[in-house]
N, C-alpha and C positions, 0 to 999 in steps of 0.2 A: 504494500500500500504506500502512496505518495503523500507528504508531508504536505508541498505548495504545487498545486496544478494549477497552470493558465491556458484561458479558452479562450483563444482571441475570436473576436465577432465581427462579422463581414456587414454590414450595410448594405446588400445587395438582392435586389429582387430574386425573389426565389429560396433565398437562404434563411435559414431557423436556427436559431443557436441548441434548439428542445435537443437536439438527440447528441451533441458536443457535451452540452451539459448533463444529459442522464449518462453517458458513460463516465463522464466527470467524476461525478458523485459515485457511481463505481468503485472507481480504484480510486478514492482520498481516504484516509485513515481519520480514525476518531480523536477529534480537536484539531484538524489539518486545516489548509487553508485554500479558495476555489478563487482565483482571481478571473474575471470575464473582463475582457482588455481589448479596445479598438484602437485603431490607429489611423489619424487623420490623414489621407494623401496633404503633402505638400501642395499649395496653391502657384503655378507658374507666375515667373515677376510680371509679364504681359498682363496679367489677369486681374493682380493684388489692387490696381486700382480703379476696378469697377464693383470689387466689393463692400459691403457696410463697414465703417470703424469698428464696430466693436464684434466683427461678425465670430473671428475667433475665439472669443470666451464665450460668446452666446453658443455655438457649435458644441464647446466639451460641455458647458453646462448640459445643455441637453442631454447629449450621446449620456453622462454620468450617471443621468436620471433616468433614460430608459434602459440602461446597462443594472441600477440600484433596483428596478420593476423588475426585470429580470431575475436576478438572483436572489427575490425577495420569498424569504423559504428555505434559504438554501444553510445550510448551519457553515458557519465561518467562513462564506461569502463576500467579495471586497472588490471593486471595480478601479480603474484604470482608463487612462484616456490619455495617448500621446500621439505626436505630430512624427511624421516622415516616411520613408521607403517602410513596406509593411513587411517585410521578412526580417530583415534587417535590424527593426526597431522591435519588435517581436524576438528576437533572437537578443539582444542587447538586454533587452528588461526583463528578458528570463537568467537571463548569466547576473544581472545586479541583487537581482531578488530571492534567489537562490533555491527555482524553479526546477524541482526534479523530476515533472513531466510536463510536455508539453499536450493538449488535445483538442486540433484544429482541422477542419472543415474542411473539405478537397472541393474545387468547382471549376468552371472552366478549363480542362484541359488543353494544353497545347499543342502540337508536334513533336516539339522537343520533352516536354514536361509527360510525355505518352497517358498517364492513368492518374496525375496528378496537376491541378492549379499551379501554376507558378507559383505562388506565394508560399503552398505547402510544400512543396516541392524544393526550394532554398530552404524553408527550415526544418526539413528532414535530413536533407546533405547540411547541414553546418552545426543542428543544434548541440552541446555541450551534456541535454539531458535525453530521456528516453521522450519520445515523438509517437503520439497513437493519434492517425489519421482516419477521420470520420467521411465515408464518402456517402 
């Protein structure tokens, strides 16, 4: 059983975090910790200035709050909300927080990525802990 499991959560039509998180809860141990964790694409500089001033903390507020509905139920549940490349930052905040399973969502395949999303795909070749992919 895993001590800190993170379930990172996609924003994208079609996608459910339900079955990420019932295997979640799965394999976490009693008093262990379930972090549900998105990660903002970065916004192109072309772009930054047709958006609202404050649009960036209005964005995590949100995601945090429908991420806290989410995991509302869940015993030693805890959300997350960071900006940039999503494997990458994914991969970084599980090495900081000391994330000894990853359990993340496969989608869009690619050609290269054959049976895996790109995204799951980079943090299965890179992660540091064990990786259970939900497709």
């Amino acid at each position: 059983m895993y001590k800190h499991i993170l379930v990172p959560v996609a924003y994208e039509q079609g996608q459910s975090v339900g079955p990420a998180l019932e295997i979640a809860q799965a394999l976490v141990a009693d008093g262990a910790r379930i972090t549900l964790m998105h990660v903002i694409d970065e916004i192109p500089p072309y772009a930054i200035s047709y958006m609202p001033k404050d649009y960036r903390s209005e964005l995590k507020e949100a995601i945090r709050a429908d991420l806290a509905t989410q995991a509302k139920g869940i015993a030693g549940a805890e959300v997350a909300v960071d900006e940039g490349d999503a494997s990458r930052t994914i991969l970084d905040w599980a090495e900081r927080n000391a994330v000894d399973c990853i359990v993340i969502s496969s989608h869009r395949p690619g050609i290269q990525d054959y049976f895996l999303g790109s995204t799951a795909a980079r943090v299965v070749r890179h992660a540091q802990c064990a990786v259970h992919v939900v497709r």
